[in-house]
C-alpha positions as a LaTeX table, in Angstrom:
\begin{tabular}{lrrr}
\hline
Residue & $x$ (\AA) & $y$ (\AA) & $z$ (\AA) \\
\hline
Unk1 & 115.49 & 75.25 & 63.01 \\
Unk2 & 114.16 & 76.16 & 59.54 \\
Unk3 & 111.88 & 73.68 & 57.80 \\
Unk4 & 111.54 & 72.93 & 54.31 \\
Unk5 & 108.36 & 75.11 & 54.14 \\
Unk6 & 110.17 & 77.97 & 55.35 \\
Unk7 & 113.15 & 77.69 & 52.71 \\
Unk8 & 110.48 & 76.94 & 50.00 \\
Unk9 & 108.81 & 79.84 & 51.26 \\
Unk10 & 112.09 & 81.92 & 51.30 \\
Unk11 & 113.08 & 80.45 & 47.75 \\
Unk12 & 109.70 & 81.90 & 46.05 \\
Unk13 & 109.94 & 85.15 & 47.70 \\
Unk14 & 113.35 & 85.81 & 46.15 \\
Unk15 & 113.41 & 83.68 & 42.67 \\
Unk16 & 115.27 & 84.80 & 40.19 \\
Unk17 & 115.72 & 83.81 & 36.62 \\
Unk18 & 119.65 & 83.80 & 36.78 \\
Unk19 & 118.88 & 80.86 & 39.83 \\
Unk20 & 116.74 & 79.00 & 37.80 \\
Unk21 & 119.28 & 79.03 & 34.63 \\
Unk22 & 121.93 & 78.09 & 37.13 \\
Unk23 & 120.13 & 75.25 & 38.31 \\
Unk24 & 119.58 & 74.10 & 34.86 \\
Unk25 & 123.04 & 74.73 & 33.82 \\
Unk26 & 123.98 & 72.60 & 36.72 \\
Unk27 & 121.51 & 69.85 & 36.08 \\
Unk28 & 122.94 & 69.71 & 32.56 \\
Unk29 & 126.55 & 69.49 & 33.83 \\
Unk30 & 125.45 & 66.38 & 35.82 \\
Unk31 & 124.18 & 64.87 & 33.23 \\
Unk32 & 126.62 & 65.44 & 30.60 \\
Unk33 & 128.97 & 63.92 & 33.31 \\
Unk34 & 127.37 & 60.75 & 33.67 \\
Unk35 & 127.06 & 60.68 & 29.72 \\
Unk36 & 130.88 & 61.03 & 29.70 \\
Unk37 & 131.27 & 58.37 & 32.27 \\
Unk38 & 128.73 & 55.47 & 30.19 \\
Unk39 & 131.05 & 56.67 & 26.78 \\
Unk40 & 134.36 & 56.20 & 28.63 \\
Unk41 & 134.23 & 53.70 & 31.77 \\
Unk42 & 137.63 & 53.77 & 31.44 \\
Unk43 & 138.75 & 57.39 & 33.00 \\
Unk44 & 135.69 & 55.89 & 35.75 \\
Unk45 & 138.15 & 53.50 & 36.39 \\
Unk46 & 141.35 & 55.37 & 36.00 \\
Unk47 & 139.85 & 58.25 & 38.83 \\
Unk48 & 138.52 & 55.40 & 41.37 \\
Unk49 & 141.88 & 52.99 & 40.80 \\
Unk50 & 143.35 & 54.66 & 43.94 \\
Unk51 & 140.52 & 52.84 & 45.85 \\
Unk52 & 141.37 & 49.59 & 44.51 \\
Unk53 & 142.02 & 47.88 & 47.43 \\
Unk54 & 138.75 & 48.66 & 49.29 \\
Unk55 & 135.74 & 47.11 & 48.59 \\
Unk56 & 132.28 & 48.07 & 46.72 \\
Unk57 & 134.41 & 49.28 & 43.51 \\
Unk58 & 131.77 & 47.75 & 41.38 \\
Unk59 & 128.99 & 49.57 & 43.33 \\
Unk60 & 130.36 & 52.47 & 42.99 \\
Unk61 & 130.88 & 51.98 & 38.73 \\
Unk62 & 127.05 & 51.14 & 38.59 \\
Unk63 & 126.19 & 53.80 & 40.68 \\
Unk64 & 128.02 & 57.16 & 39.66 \\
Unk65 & 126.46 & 57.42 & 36.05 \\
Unk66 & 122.88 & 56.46 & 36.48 \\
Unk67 & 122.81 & 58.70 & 39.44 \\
Unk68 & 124.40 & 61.23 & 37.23 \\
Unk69 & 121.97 & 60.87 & 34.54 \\
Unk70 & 118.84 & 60.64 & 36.31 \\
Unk71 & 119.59 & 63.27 & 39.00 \\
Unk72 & 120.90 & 65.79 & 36.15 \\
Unk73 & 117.51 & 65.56 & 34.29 \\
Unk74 & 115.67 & 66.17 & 37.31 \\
Unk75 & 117.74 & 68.89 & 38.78 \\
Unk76 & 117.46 & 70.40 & 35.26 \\
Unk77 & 113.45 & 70.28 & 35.24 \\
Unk78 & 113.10 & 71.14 & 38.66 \\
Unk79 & 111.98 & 67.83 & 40.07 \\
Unk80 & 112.34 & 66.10 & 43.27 \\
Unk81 & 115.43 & 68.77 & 43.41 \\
Unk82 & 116.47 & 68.41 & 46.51 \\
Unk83 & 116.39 & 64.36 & 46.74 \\
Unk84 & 118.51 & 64.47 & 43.26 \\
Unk85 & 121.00 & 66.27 & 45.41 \\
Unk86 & 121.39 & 64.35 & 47.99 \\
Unk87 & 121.82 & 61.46 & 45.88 \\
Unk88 & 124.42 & 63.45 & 43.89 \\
Unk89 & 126.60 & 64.58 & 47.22 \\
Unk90 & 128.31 & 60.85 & 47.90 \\
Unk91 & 129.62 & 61.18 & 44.39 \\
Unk92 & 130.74 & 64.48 & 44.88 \\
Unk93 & 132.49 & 64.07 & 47.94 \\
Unk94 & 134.18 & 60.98 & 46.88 \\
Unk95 & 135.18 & 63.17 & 43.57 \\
Unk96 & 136.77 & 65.81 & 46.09 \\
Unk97 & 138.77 & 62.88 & 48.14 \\
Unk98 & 140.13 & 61.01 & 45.18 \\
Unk99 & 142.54 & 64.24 & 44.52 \\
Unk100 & 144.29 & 63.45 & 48.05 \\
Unk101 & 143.74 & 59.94 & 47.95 \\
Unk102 & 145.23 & 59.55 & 44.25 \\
Unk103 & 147.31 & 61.35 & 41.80 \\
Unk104 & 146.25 & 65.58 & 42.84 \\
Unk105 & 144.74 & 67.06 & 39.77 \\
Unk106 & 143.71 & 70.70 & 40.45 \\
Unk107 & 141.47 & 71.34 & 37.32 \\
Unk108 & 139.15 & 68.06 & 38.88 \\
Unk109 & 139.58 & 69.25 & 42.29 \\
Unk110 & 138.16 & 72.51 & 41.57 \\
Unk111 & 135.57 & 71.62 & 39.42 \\
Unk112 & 134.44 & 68.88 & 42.06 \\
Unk113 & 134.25 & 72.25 & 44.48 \\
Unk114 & 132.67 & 74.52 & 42.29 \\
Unk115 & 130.03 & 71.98 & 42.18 \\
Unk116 & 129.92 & 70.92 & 45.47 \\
Unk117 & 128.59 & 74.37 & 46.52 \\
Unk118 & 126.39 & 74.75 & 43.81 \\
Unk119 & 125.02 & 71.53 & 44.90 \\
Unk120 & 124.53 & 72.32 & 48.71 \\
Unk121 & 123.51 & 75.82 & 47.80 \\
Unk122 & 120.62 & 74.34 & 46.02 \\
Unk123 & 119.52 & 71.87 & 48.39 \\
Unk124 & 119.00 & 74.88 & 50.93 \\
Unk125 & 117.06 & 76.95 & 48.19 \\
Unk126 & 115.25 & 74.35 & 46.53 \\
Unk127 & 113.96 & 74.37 & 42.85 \\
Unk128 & 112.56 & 77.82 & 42.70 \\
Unk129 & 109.79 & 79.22 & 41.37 \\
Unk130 & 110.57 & 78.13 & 37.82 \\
Unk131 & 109.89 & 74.65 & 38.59 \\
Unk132 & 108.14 & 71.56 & 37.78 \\
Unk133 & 107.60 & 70.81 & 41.72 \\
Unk134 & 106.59 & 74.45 & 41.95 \\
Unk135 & 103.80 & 74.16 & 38.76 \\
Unk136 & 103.01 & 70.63 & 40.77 \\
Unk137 & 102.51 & 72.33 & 44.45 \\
Unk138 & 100.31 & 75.09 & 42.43 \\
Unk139 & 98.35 & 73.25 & 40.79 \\
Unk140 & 98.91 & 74.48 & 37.65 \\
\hline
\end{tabular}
């Protein structure tokens, strides 16, 4: 089974800039996201109203945008990447299942995929070379 130090090692063997600008670009998206859902709670609301009857809607409300907004910033710099993701993937799975759960819109759908893979892509590559946790690990 491959370890982390193996991807790492993997990662910084075959870094490109195009990587690192999608990671940022990605990092950005999430956090332009959560911006969107602080300035209008009310779509929040409107996308999760198909789980109305279970419980933890509140939860979920107080957890989508800080985990947005925190885990864009430090996808974008290249920090703790690969926690940020994780933390991101809940969302993003409940953003794929609210299209068959709810009303089907395709334009959310596929944007909810698009970053979906981007997302588990980069928890398997990591933060690259272009990094703050790869200046950190150097020592720079």
């Amino acid at each position: 089974m491959l370890s982390i130090r193996t991807l790492n090692k993997w990662a910084n063997a075959h870094t490109y800039y195009w990587l690192d600008l999608l990671r940022i670009a990605l990092g950005v998206f999430l956090f332009l996201k959560g911006i969107q859902f602080i300035s209008q709670s009310n779509t929040l609301l409107e996308l999760i109203k198909p789980l109305q009857n279970f419980g933890g809607i509140m939860i979920v409300v107080h957890y989508v945008a800080p985990a947005h907004l925190v885990g864009g910033l430090l996808i974008a710099f290249g920090l703790l990447t690969r926690w940020a993701l994780i933390a991101q993937l809940p969302i993003l799975i409940g953003a794929i299942l609210i299209n068959f759960v709810g009303v089907m819109n395709p334009g959310n759908l596929i944007e909810a995929l698009v970053v979906f893979v981007f997302t588990i892509f980069f928890m398997f590559y990591g933060s690259g070379k272009h990094s703050i946790d790869y200046y950190l690990k150097m020592g720079y």
